[in-house]
Backbone as JSON Lines, residues from 0, in Angstrom:
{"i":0,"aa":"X","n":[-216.12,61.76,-97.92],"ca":[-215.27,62.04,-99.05],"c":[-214.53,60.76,-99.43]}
{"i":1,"aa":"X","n":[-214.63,59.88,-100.34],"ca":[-213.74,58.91,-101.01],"c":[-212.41,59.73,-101.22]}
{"i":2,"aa":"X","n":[-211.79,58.33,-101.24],"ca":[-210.06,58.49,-101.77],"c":[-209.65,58.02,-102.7]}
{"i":3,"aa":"X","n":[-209.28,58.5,-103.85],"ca":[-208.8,58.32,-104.92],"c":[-207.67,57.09,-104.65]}
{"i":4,"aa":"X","n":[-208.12,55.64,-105.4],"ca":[-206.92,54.49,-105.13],"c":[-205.45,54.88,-104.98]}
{"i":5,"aa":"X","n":[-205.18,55.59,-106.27],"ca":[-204.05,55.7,-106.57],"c":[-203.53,57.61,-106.6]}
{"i":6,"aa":"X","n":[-203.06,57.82,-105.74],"ca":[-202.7,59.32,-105.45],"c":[-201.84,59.57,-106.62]}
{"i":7,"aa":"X","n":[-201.87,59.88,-107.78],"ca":[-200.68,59.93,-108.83],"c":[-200.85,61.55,-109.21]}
{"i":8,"aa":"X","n":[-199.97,61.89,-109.96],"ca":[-199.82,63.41,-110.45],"c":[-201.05,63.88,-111.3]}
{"i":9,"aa":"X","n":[-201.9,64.65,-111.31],"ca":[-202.77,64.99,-112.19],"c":[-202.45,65.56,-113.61]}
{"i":10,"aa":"X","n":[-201.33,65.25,-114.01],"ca":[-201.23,64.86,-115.32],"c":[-201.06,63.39,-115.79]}
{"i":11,"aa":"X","n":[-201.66,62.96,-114.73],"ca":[-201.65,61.32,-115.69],"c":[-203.34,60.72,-115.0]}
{"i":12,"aa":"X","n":[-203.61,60.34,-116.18],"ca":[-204.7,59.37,-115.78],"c":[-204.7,58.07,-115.14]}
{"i":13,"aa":"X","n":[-205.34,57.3,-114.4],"ca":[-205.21,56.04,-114.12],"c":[-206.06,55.12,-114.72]}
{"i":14,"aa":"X","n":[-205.61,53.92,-116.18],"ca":[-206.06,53.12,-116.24],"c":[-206.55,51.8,-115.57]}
{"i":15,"aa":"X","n":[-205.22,51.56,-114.68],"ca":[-205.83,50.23,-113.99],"c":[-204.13,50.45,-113.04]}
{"i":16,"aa":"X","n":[-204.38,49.28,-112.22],"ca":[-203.08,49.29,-111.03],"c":[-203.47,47.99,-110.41]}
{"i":17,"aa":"X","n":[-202.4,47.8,-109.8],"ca":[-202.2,46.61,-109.06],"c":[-201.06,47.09,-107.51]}
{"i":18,"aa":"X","n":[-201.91,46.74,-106.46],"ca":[-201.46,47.03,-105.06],"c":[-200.64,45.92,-104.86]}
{"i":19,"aa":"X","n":[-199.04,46.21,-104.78],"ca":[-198.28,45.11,-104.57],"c":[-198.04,44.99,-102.64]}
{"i":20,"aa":"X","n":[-198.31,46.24,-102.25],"ca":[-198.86,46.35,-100.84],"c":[-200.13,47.34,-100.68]}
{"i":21,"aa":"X","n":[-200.13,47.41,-99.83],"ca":[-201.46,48.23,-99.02],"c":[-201.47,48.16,-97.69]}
{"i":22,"aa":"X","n":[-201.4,49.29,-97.08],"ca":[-202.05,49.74,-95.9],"c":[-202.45,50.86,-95.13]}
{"i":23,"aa":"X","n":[-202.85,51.69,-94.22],"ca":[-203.29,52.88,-94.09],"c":[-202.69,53.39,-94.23]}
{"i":24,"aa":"X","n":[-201.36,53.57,-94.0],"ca":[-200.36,54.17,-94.03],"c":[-199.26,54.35,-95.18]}
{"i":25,"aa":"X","n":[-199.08,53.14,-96.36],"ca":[-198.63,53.1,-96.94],"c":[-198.85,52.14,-98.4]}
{"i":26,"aa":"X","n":[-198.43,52.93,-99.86],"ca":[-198.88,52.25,-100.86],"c":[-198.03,51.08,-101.85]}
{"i":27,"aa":"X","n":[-197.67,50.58,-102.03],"ca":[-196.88,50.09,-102.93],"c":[-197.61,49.08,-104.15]}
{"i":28,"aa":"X","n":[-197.75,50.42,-105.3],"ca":[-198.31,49.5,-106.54],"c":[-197.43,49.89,-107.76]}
{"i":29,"aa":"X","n":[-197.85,48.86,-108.88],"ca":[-197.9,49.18,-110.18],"c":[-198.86,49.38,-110.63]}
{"i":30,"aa":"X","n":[-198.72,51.06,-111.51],"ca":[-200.06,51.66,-112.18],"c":[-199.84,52.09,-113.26]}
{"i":31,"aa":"X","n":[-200.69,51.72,-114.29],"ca":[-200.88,52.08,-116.1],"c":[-201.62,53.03,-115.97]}
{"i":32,"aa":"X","n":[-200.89,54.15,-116.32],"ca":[-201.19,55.92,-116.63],"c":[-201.68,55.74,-118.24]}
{"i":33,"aa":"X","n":[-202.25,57.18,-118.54],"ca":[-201.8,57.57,-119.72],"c":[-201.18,59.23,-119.39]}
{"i":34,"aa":"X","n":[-201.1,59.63,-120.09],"ca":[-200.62,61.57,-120.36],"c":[-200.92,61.76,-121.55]}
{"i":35,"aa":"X","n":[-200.18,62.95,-121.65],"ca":[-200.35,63.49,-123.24],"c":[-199.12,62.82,-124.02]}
{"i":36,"aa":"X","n":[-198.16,61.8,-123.16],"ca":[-197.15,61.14,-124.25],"c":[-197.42,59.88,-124.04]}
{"i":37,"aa":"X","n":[-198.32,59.31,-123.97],"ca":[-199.1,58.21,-124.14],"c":[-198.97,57.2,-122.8]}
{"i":38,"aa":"X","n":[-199.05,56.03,-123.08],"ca":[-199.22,55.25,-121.89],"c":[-197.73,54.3,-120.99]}
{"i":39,"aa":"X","n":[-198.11,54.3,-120.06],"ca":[-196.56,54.26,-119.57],"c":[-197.15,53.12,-118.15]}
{"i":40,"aa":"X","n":[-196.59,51.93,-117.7],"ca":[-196.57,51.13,-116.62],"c":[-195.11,51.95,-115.33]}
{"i":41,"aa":"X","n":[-196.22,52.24,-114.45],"ca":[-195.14,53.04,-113.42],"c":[-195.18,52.32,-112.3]}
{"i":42,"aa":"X","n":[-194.08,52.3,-111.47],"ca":[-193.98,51.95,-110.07],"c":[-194.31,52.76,-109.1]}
{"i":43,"aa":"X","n":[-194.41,52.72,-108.07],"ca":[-195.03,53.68,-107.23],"c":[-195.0,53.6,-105.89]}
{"i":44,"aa":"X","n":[-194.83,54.13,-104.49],"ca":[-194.72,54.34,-103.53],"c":[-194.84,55.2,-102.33]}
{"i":45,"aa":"X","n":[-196.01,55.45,-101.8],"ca":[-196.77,56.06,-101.71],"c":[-197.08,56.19,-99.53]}
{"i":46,"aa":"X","n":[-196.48,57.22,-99.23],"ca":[-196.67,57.02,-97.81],"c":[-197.5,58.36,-97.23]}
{"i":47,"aa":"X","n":[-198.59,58.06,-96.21],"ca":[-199.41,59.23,-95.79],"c":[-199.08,59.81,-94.55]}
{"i":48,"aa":"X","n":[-198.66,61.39,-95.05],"ca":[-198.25,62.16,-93.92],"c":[-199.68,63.22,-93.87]}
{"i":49,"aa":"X","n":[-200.02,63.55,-92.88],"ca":[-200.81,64.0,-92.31],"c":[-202.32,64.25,-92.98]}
{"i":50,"aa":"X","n":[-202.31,62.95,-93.48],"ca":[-203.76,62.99,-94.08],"c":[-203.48,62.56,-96.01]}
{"i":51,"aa":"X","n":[-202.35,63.05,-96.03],"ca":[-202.08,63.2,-97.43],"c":[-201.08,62.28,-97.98]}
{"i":52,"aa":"X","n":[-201.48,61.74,-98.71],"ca":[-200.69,60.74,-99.62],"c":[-199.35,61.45,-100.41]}
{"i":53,"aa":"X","n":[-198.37,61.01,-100.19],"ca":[-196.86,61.7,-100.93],"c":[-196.12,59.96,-101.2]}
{"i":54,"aa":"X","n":[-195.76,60.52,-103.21],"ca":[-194.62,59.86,-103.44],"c":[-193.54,59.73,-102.22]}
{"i":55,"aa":"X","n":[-192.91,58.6,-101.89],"ca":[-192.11,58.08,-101.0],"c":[-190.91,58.08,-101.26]}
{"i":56,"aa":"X","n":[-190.98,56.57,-101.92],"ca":[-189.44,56.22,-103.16],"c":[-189.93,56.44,-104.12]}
{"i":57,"aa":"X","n":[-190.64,55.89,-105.46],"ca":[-190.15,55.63,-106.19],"c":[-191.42,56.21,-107.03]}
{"i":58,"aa":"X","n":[-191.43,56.75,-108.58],"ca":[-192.77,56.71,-109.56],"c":[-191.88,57.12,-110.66]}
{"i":59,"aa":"X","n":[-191.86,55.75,-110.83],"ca":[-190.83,55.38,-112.25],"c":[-191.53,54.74,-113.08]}
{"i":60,"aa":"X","n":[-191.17,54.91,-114.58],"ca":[-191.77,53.74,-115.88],"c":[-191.1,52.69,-115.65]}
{"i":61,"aa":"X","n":[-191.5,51.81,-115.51],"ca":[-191.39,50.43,-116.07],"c":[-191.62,49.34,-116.88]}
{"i":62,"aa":"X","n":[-191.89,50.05,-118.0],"ca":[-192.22,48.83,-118.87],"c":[-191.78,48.24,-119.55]}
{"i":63,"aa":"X","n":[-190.3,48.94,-119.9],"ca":[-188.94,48.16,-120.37],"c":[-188.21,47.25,-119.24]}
{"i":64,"aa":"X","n":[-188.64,47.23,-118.27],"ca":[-188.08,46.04,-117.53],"c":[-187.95,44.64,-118.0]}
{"i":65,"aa":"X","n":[-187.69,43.85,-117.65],"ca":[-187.8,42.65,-118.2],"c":[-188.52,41.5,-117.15]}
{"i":66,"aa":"X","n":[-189.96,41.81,-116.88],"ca":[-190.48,40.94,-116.15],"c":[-190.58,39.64,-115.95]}
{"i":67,"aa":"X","n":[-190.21,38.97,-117.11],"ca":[-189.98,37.37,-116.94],"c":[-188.47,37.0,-115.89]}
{"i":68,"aa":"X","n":[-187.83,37.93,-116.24],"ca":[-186.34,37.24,-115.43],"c":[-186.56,37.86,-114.1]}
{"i":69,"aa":"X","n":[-187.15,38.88,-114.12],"ca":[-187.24,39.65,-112.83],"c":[-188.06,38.41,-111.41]}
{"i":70,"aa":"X","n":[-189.15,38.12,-111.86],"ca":[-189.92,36.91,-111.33],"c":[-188.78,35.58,-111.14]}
{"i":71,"aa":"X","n":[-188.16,35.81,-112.49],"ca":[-187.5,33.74,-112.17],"c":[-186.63,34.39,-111.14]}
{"i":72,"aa":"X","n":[-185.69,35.78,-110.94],"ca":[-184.42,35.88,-110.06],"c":[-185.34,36.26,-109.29]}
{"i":73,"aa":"X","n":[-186.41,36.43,-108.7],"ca":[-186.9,37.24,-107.02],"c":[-186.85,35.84,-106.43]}
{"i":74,"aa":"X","n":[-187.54,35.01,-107.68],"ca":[-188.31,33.22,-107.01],"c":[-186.96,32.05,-106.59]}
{"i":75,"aa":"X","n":[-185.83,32.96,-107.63],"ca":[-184.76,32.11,-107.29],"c":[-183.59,32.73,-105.74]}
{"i":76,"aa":"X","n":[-184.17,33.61,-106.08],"ca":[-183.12,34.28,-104.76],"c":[-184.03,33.88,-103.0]}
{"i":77,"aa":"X","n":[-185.5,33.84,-103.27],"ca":[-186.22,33.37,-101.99],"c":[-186.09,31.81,-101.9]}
{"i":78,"aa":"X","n":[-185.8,31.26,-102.91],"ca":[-185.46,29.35,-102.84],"c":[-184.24,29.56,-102.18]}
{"i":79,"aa":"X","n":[-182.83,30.16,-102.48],"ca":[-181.66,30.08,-102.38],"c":[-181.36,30.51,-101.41]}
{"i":80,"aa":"X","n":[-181.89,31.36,-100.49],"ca":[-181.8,31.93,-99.16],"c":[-182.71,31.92,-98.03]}
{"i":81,"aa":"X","n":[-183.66,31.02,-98.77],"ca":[-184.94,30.45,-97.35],"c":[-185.3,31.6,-96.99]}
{"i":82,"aa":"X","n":[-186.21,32.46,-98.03],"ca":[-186.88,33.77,-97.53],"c":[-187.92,33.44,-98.11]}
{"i":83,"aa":"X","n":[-188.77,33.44,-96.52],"ca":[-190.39,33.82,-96.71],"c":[-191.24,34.84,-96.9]}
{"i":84,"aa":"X","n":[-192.17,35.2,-98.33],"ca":[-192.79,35.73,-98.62],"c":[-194.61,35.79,-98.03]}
{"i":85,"aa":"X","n":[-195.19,36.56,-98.49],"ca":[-196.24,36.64,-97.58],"c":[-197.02,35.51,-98.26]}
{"i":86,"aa":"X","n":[-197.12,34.81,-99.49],"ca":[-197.88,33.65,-100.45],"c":[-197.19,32.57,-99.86]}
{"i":87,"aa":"X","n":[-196.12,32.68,-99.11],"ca":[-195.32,31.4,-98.34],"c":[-196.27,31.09,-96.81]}
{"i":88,"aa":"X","n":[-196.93,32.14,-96.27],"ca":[-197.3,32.08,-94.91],"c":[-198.48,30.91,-94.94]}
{"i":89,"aa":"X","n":[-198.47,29.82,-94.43],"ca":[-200.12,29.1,-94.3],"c":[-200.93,30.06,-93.73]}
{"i":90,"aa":"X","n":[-202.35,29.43,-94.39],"ca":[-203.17,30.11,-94.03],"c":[-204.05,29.62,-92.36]}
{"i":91,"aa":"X","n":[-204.41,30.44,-91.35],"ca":[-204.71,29.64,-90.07],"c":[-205.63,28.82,-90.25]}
{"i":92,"aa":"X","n":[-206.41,27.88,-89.83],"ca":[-207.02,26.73,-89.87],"c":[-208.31,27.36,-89.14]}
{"i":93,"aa":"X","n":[-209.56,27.3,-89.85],"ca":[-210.63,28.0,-89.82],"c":[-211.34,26.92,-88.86]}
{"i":94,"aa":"X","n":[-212.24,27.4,-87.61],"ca":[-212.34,26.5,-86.39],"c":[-214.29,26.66,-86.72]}
């Protein structure tokens, strides 16, 4: 039996998504729905209890956010406080 990428409410379709995490256990993406009130960019969070995928935190619209400042303050707050991200980790040295 396949698993549907994105466990979302069956009133929304899934156009496309992006896994800002992943792992067996747990989801964290942004996913472009549609419904019957058109198309909407949602957040999402997604943890599996006993087989089954359940909203966690969050499955909110986002597309009034303001993604340009959101990026410059995440990029400026990890410069300003020496926090390493996972695109910060080197990669190991292939033998």
């Amino acid at each position: 039996m396949s698993e549907v990428k994105y466990p979302v409410s069956a009133t929304y379709k899934v156009l496309d998504g992006y896994d800002i995490y992943r792992s067996d256990n747990l989801i964290v993406a942004l996913v472009v729905v549609e419904s019957q009130f058109g198309r909407d960019l949602r957040l999402y969070r997604w943890m599996k209890r006993k087989d089954q995928w359940k909203v966690d935190l969050c499955r909110m619209g986002v597309k009034r956010w303001k993604w340009a400042e959101i990026s410059t303050k995440a990029l400026e707050f990890m410069a300003k406080y020496n926090l390493k991200g996972l695109a910060d980790k080197e990669e190991p040295e292939e033998s």
